[in-house]
Residue frames relative to the residue before (quaternion, step in Angstrom):
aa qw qx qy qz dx dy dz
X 1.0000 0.0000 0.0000 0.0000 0.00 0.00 0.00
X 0.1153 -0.8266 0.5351 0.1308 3.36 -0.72 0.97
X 0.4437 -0.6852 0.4318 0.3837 3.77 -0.89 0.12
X 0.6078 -0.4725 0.4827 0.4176 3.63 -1.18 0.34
X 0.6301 -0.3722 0.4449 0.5162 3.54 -1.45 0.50
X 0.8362 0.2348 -0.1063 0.4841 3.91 -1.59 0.50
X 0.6711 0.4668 -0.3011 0.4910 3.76 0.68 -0.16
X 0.2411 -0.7843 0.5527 0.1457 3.13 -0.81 1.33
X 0.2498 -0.7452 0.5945 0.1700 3.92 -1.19 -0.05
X 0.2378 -0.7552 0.6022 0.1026 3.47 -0.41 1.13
X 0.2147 0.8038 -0.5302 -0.1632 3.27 -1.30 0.16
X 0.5998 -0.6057 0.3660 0.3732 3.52 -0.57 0.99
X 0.0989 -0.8496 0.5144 0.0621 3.65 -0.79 0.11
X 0.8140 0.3833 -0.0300 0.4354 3.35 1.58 -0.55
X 0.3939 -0.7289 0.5057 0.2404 3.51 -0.08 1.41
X 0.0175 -0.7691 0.6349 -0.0706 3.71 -0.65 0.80
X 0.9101 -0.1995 0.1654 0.3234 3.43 -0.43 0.90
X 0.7330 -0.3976 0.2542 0.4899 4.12 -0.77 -0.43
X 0.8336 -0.1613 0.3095 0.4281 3.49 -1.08 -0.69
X 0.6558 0.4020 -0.2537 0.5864 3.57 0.48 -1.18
X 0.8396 0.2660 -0.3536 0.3151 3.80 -0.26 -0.68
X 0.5383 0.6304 -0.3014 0.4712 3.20 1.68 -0.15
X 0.6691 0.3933 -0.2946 0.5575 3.41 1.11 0.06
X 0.6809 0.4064 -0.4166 0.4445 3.41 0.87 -0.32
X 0.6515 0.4667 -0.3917 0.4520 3.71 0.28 -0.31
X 0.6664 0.2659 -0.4656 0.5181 3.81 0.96 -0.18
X 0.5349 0.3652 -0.5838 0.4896 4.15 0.35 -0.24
X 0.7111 0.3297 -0.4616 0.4155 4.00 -0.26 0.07
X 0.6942 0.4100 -0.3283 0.4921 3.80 0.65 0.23
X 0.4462 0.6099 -0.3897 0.5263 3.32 2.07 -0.30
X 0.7346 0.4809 -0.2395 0.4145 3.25 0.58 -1.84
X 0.4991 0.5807 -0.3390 0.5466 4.06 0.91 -0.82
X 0.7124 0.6167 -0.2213 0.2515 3.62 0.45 -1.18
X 0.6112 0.5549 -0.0711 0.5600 2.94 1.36 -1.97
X 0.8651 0.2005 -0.2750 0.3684 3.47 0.21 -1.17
X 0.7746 0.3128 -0.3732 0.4036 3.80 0.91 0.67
X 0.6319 -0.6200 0.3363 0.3212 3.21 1.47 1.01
X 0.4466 0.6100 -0.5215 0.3956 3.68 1.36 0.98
X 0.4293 -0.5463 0.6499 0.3081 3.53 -1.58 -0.33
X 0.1736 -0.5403 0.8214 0.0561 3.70 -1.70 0.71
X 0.0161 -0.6280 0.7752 0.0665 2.97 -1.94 0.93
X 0.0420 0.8626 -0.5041 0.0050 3.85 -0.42 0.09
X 0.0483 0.8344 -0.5485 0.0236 3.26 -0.15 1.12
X 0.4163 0.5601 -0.6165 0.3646 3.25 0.85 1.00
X 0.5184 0.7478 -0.2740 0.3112 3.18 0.82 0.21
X 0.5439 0.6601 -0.3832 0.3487 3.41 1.68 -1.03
X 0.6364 0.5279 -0.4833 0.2877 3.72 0.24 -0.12
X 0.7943 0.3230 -0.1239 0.4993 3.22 1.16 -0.05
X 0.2002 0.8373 -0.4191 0.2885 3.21 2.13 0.62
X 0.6962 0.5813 -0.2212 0.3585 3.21 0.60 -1.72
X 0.4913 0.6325 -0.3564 0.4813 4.36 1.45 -0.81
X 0.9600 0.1363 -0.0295 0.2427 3.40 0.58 -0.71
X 0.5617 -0.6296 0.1751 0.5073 3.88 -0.17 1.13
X 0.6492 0.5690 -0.2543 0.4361 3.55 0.97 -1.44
X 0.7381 0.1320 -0.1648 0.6408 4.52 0.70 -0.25
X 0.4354 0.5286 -0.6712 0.2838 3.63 0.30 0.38
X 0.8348 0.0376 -0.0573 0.5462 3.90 0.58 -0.56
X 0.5300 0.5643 -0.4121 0.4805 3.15 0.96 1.58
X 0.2255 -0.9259 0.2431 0.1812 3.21 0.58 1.97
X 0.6670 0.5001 -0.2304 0.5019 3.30 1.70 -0.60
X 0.4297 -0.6022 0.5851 0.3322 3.81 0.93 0.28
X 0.3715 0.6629 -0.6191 0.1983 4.16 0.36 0.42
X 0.1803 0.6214 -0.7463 -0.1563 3.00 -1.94 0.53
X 0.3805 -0.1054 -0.9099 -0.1269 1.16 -2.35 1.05
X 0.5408 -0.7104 0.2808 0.3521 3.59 -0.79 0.77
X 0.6515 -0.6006 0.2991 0.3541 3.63 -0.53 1.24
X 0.2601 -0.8647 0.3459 0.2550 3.15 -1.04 0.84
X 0.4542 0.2964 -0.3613 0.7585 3.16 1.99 0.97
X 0.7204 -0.3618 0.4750 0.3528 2.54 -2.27 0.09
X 0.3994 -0.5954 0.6155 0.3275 2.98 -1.33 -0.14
X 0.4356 -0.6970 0.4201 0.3846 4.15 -0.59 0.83
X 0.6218 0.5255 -0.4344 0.3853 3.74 1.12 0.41
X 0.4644 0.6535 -0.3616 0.4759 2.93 2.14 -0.37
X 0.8158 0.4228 -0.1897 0.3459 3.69 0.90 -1.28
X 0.5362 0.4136 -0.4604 0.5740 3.59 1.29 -0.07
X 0.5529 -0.6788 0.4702 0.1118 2.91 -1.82 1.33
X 0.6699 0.5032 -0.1866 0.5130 3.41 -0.57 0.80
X 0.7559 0.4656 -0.2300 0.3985 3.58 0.51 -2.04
X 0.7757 0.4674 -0.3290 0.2676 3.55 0.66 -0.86
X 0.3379 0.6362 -0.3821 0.5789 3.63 2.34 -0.61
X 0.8309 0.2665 -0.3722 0.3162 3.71 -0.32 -0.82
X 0.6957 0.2781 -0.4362 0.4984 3.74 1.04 -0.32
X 0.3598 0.4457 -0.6975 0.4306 3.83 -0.15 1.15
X 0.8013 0.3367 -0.3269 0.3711 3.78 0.16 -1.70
X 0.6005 0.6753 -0.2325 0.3597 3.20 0.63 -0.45
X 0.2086 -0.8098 0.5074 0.2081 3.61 1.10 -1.15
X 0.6692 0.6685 -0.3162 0.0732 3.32 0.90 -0.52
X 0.5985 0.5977 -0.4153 0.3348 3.11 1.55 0.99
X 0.2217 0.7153 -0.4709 0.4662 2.80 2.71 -0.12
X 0.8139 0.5265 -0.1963 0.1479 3.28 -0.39 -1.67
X 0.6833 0.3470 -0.2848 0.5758 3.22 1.29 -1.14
X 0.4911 0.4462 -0.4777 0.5757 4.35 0.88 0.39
X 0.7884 0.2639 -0.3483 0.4330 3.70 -0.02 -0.72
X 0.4966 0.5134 -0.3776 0.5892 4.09 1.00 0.17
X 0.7337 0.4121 -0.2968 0.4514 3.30 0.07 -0.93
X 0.6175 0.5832 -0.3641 0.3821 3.44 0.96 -1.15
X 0.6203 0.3736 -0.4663 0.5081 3.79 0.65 -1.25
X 0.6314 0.4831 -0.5044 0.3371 3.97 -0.28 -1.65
X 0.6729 0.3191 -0.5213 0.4166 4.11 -0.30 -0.52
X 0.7229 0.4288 -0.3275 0.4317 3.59 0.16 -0.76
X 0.5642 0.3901 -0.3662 0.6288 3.66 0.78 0.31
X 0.8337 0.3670 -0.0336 0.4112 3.13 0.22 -1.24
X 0.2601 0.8303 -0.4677 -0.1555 4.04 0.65 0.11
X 0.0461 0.8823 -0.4674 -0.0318 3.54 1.02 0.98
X 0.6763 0.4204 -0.3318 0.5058 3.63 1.30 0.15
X 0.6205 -0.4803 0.5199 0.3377 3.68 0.75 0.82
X 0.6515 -0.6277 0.2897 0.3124 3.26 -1.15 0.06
X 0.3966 0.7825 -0.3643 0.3125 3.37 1.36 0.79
X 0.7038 0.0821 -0.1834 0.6814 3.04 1.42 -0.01
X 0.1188 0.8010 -0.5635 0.1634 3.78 -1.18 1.10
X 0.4979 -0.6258 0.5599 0.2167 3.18 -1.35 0.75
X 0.4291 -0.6650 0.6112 0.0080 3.30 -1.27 1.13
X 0.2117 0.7741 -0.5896 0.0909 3.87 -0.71 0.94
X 0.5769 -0.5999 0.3470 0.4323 2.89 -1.40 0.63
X 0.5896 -0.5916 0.3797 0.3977 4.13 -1.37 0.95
X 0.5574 -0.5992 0.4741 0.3249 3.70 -0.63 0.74
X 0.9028 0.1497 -0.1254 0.3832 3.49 -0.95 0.49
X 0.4590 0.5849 -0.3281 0.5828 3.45 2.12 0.32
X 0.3119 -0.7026 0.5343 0.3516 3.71 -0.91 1.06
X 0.6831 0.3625 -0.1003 0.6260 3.57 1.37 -1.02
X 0.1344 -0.6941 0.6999 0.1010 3.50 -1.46 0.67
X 0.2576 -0.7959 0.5472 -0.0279 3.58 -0.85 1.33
X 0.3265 -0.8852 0.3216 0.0801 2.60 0.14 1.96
X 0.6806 0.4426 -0.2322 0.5358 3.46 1.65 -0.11
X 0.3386 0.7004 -0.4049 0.4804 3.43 2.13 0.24
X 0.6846 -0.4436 0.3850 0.4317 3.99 -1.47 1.03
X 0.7901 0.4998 -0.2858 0.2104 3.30 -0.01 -1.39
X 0.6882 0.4040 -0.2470 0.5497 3.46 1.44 -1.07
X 0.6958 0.4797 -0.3941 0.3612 3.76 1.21 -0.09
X 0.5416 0.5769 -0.4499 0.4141 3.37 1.40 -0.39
X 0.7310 0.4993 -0.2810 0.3705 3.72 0.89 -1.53
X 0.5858 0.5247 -0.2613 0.5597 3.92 1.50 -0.16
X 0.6706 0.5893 -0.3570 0.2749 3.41 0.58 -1.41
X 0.7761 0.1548 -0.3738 0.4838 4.23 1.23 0.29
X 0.5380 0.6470 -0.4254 0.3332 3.39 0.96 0.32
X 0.5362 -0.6678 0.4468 0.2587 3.38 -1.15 1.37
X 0.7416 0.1887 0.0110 0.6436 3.25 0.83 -1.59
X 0.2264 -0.6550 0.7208 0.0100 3.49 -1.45 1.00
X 0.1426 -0.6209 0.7640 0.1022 3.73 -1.11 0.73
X 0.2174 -0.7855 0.5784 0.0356 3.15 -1.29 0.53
X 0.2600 0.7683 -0.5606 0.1668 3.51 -0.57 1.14
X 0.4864 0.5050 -0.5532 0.4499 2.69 -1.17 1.55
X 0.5298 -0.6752 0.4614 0.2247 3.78 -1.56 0.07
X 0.7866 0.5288 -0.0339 0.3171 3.14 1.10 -1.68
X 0.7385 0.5583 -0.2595 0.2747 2.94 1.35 0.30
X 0.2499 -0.8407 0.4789 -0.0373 3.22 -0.31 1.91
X 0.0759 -0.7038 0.7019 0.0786 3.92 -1.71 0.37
X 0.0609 0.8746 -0.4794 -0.0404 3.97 0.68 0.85
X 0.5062 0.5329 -0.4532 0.5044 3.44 1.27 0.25
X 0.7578 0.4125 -0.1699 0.4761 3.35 0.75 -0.64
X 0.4012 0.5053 -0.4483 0.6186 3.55 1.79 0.02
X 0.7418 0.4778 -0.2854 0.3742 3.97 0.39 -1.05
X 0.5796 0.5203 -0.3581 0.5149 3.51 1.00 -0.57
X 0.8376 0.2368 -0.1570 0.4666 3.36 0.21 -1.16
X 0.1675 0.8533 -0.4935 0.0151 3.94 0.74 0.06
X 0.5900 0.6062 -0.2529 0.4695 3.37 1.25 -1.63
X 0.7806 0.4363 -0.2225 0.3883 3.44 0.54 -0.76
X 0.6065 0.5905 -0.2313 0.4796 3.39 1.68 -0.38
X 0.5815 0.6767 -0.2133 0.3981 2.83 1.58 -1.04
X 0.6997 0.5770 -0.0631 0.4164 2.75 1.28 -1.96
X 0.6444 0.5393 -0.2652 0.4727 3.94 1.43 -0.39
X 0.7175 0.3858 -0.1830 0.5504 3.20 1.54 -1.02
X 0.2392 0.7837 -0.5590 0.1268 3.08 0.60 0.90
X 0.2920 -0.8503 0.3270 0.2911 3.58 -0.37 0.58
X 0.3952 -0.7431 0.1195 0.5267 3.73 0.11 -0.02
X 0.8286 -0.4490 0.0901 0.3221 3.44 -0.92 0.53
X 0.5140 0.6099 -0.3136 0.5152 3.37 1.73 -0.23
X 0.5771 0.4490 -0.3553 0.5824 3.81 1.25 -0.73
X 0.8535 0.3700 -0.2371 0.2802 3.66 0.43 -1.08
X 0.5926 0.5701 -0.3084 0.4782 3.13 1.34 0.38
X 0.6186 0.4774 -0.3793 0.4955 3.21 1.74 -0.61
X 0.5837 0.4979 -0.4280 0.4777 3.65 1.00 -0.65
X 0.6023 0.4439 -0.4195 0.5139 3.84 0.11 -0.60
X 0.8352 0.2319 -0.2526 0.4300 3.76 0.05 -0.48
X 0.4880 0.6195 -0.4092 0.4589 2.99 1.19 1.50
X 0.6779 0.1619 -0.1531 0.7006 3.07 1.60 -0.91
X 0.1796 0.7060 -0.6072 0.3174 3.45 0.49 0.71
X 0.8463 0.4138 -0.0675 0.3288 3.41 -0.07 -1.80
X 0.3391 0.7488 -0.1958 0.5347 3.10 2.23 -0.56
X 0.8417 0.4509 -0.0608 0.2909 3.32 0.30 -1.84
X 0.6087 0.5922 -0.2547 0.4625 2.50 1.75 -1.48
X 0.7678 0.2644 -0.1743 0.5570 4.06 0.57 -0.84
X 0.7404 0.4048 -0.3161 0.4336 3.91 0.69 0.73
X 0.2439 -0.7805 0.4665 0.3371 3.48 -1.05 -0.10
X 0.6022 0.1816 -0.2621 0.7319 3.58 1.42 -0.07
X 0.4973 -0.4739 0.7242 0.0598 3.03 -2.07 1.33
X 0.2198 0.7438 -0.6188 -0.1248 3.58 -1.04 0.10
X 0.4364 -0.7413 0.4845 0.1593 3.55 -0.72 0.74
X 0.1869 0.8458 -0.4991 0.0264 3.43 -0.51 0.67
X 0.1956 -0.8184 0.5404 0.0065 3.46 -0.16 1.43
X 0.2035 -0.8222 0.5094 -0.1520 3.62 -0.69 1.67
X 0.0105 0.8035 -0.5893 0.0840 3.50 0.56 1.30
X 0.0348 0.6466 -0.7595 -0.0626 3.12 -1.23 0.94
X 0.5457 0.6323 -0.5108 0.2037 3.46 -0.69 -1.50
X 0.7976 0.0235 -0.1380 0.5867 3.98 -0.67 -1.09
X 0.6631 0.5460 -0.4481 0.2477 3.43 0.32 -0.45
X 0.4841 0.5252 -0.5338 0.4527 3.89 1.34 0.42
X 0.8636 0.1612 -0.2191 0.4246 3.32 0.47 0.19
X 0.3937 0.5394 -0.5145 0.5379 3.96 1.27 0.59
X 0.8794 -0.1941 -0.1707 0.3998 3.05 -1.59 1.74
X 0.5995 -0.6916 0.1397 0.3778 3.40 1.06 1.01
X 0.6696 -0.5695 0.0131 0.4766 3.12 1.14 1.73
X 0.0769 -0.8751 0.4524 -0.1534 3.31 1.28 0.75
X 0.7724 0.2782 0.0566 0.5681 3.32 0.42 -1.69
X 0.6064 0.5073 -0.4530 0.4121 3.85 0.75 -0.17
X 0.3141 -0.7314 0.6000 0.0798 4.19 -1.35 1.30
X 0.2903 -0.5119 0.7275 0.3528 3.50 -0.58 -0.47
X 0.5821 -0.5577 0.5285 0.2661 2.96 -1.74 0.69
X 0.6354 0.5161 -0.3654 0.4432 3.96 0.96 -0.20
X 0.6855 0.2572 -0.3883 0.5597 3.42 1.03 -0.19
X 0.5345 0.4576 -0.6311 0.3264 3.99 0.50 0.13
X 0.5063 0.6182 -0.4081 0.4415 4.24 1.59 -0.96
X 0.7031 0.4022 -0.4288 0.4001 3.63 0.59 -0.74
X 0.7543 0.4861 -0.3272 0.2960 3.71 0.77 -0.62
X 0.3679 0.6361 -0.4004 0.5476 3.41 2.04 0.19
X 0.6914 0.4680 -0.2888 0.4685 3.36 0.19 -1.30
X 0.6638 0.4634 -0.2981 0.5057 3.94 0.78 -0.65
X 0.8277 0.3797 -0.1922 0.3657 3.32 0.63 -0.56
X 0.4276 0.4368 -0.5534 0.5658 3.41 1.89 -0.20
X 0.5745 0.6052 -0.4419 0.3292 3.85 -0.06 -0.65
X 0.7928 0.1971 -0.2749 0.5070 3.69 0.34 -0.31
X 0.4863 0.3239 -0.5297 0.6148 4.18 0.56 1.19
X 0.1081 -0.7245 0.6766 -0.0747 4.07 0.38 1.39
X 0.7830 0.2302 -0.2555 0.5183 3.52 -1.05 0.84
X 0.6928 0.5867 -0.1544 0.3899 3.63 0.91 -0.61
X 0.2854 -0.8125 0.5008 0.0873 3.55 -0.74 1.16
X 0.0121 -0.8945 0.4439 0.0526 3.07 0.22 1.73
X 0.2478 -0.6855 0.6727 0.1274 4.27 -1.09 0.44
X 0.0182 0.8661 -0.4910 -0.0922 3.34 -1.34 0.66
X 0.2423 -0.8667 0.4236 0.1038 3.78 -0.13 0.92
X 0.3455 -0.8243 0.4424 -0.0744 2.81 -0.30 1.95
X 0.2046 0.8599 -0.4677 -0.0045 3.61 -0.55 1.17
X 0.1869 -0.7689 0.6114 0.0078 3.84 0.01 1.28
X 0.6457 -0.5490 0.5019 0.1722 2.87 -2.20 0.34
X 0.7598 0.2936 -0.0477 0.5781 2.54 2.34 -0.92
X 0.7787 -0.3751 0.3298 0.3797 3.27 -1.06 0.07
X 0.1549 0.8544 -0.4952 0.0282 3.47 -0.19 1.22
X 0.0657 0.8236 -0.5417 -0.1546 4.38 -0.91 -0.23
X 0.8858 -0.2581 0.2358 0.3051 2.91 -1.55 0.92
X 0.6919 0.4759 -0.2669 0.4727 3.96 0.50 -1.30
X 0.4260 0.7727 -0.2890 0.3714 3.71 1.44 -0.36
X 0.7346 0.2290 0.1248 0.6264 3.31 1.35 -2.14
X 0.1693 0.7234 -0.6592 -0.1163 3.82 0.24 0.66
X 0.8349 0.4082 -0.2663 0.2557 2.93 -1.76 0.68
X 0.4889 0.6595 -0.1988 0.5353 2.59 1.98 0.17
X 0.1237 -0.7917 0.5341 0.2694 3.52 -0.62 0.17
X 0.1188 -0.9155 0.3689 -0.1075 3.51 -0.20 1.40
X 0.2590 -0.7927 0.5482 0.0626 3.60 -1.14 1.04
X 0.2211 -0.7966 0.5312 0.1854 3.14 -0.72 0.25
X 0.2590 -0.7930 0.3856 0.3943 3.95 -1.03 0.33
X 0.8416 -0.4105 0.1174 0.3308 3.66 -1.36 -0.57
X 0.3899 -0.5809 0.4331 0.5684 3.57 1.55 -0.47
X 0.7205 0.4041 -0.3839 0.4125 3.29 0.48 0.05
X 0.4675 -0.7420 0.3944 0.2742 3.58 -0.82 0.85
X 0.4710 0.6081 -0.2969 0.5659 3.78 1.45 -1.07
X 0.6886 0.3931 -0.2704 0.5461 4.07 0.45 -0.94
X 0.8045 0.2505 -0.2564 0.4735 3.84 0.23 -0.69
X 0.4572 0.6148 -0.4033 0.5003 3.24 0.72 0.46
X 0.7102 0.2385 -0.2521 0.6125 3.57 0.77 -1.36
X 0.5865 0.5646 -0.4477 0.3699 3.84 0.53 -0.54
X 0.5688 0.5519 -0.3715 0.4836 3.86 0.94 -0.61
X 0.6014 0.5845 -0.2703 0.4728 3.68 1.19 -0.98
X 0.6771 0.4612 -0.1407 0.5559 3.59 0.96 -0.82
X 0.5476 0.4953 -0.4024 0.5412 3.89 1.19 0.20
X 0.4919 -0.7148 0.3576 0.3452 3.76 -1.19 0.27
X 0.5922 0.3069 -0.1312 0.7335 3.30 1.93 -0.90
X 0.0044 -0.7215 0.6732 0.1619 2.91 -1.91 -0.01
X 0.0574 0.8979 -0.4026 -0.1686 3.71 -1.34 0.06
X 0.0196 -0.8399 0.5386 -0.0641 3.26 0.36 0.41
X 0.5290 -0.4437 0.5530 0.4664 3.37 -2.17 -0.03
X 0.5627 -0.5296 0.4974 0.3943 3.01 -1.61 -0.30
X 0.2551 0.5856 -0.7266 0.2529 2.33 -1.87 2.14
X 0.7833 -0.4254 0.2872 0.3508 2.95 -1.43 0.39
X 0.6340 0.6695 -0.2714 0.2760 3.34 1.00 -1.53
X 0.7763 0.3785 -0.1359 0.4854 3.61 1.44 -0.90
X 0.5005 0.5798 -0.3590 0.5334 3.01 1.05 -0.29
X 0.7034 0.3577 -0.3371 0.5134 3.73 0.50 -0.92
X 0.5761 0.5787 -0.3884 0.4270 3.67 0.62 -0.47
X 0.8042 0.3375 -0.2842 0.3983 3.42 0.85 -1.17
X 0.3135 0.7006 -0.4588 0.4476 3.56 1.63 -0.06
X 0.6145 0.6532 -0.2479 0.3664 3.03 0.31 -2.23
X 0.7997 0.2721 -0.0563 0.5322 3.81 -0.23 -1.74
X 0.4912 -0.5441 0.6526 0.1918 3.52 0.21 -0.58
X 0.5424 0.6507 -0.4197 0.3259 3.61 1.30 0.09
X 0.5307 -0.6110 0.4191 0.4115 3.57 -1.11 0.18
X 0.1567 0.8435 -0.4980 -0.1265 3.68 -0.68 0.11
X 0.3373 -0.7477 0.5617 0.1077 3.73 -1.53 0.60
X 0.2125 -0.8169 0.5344 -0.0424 2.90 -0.55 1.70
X 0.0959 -0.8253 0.5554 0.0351 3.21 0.33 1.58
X 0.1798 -0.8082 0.5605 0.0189 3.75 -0.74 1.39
X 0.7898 0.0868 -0.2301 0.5619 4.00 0.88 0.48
X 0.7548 -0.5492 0.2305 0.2748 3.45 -1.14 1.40
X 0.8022 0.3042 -0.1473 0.4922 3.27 0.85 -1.38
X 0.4030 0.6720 -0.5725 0.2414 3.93 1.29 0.45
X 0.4218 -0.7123 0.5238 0.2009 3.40 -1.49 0.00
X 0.2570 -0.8069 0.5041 0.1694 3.71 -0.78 1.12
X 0.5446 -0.6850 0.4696 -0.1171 2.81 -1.65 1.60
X 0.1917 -0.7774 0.5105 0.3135 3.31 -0.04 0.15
X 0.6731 0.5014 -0.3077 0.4481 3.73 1.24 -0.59
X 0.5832 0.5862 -0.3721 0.4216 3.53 1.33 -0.64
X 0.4908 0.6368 -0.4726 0.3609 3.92 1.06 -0.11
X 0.4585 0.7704 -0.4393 0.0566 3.41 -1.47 0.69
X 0.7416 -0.5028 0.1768 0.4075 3.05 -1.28 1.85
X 0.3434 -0.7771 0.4974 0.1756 3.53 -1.25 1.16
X 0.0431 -0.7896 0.5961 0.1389 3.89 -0.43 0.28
X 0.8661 -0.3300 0.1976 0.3192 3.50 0.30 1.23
X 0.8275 0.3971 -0.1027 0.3835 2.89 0.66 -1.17
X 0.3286 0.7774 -0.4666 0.2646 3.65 0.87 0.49
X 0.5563 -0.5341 0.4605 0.4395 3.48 -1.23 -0.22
């Protein structure tokens, strides 16, 4: 894919982590996109191509989204083997190091990284616009690099790519449905365990008795108010967990509790991606509660733009 005269073309190069962080780094190259009239192509993405209307039959992960197929899109077969395969990841994330070794194209093509000594790179920050501002094509490598002002401007349009298909979004709606129906605040509450008993040496990992104690704190400040809470884990969770609680469970599917967290009014979770993109997603407030013994606020919630830790 080439760009129009003046039109640059990002492309992702770097496999970063699960679903959630894989969507946030392309909505922040989406949002970068839109407001300077460039294209993104990102085939680190294909493992998760198939979740959504806009890359289920879109072989290059491109936005803006092509207004044909692509002819790898239309032979049968060809476009399955370069997902399983990877082998257009490979020849973008290869290619990506050789220009930056190699600048045998002048500065018309180059490799994006993340700015030394910066926890975040701001993709709308001098430093990443001077080193872009002549290059046609832009490889992209790295994780950290966020534009949440530009995620906020363009949201609607982010929103509108990640649509999931309609089999996830119905199952998440007919999760908090039943929720809604006997409450007036939804609260989301996203319960990672699995890696997280042993990622940064469980730093960030709760027991389920102290995520029950922050429910019980938080139905307590919506006085007068019938509060419900939809409970999504990595693992296998039930009701006897939260007494007194009035509890939901999500779908087993991670793509479905994800959007189904997005459809709650609050959310809380440790810190991860997984909520944050939900609360992007909905537009919902969320608290990212980052040591065991903190307390939850209702005022401390707030709408994520990507760009969090």
């Amino acid at each position: 894919m080439t760009p129009p005269k003046n039109q640059k073309l990002f492309s992702i190069g770097c496999r970063c982590g699960r679903l959630a962080n894989r969507l946030i780094i392309f909505a922040n190259f989406i949002a970068l996109a839109e407001e300077q009239g460039d294209r993104v192509i990102n085939y680190t993405f294909h493992s998760y191509a198939d979740l959504f209307e806009a890359t289920r039959a879109n072989i290059h992960c491109a936005y803006p989204v092509p207004q044909r197929k692509s002819w790898l899109d239309r032979i049968p077969g060809v476009g399955a083997i370069i997902r399983k395969t990877r082998i257009f990841y490979h020849i973008t994330r290869y290619t990506s190091v050789l220009i930056d070794r190699f600048p045998v194209f002048g500065r018309k093509f180059v490799t994006l990284r993340e700015t030394k000594g910066q926890f975040i790179t701001y993709l709308d920050g001098p430093d990443v616009q001077e080193k872009i501002r002549p290059a046609e094509i832009v490889f992209v490598y790295g994780w950290r690099f966020r534009a949440p002002h530009l995620v906020h401007k363009h949201g609607d349009k982010i929103r509108a790519y990640f649509q999931p298909l309609e089999t996830f979004e119905r199952a998440s709606r007919e999760v908090v449905e039943p929720l809604r129906r006997n409450a007036d605040i939804v609260i989301g509450v996203h319960v990672r365990h699995g890696d997280y008993r042993g990622w940064k040496g469980g730093q960030y990992f709760y027991p389920v008795e102290r995520y029950a104690a922050w429910m019980r704190d938080l139905a307590t400040q919506f006085p007068g108010r019938r509060v419900s809470f939809l409970v999504c884990s990595d693992e296998r969770r039930n009701a006897g967990e939260f007494p007194g609680l009035t509890v939901g469970f999500g779908t087993k599917s991670p793509v479905s509790d994800l959007f189904a967290l997005s459809h709650c009014d609050y959310i809380i979770g440790t810190r991860s991606t997984f909520p944050q993109w939900a609360s992007f997603y909905g537009g919902k407030p969320l608290l990212q509660i980052l040591d065991r013994n903190a307390s939850v606020k209702v005022e401390d919630f707030r709408v994520c733009y990507l760009d969090w830790d």
